[in-house]
C-alpha positions as a printed Julia matrix, in Angstrom:
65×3 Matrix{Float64}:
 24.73   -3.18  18.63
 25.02   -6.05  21.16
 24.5    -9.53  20.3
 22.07  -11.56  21.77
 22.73  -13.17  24.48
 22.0   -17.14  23.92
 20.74  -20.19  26.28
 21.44  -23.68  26.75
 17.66  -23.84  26.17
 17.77  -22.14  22.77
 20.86  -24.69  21.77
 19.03  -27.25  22.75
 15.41  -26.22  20.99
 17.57  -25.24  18.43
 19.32  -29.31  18.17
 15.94  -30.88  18.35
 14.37  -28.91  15.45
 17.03  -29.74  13.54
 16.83  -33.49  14.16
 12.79  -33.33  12.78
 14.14  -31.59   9.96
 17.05  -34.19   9.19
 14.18  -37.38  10.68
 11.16  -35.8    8.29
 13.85  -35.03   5.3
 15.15  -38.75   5.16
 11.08  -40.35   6.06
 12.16  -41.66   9.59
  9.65  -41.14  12.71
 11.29  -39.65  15.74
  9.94  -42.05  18.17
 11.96  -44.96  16.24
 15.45  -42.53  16.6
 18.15  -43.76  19.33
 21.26  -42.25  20.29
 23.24  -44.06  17.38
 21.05  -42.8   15.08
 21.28  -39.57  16.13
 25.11  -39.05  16.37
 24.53  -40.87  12.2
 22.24  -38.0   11.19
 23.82  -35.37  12.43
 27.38  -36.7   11.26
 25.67  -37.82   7.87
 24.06  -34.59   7.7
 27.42  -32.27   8.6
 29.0   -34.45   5.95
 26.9   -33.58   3.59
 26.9   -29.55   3.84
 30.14  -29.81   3.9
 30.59  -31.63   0.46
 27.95  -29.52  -0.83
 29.63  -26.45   0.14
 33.04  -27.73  -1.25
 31.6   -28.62  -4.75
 29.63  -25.45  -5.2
 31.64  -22.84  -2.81
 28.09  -21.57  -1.81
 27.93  -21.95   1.97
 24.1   -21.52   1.88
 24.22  -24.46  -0.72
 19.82  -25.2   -0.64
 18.84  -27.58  -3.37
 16.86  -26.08  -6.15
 14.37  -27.98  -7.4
């Protein structure tokens, strides 16, 4: 079966949905987001899997509520 192939359109589409995720997750409004504050979410956010995934070894690690 061959893969998909993938665009620089779906990476980006792909980036900006998950900055509204990571904006409406921690209560901040888009149009108040600047380049710092992007390269803070993302890191924060990557930071965050990561630690998640090392503490439960469950790379899919979703919060249960």
């Amino acid at each position: 079966m061959e893969k998909p192939k993938i665009t620089v359109a779906d990476v980006i589409n792909s980036v900006g949905e998950t900055l509204r995720t990571i904006c409406n997750a921690r209560g901040i409004e888009l149009k108040d987001v600047d380049d710092e504050l992007i390269d803070r979410l993302l890191a924060n956010a990557f930071e965050e899997y990561l630690a998640d995934e090392t503490n439960t070894g469950d790379s899919l690690n979703v919060p249960h509520k």
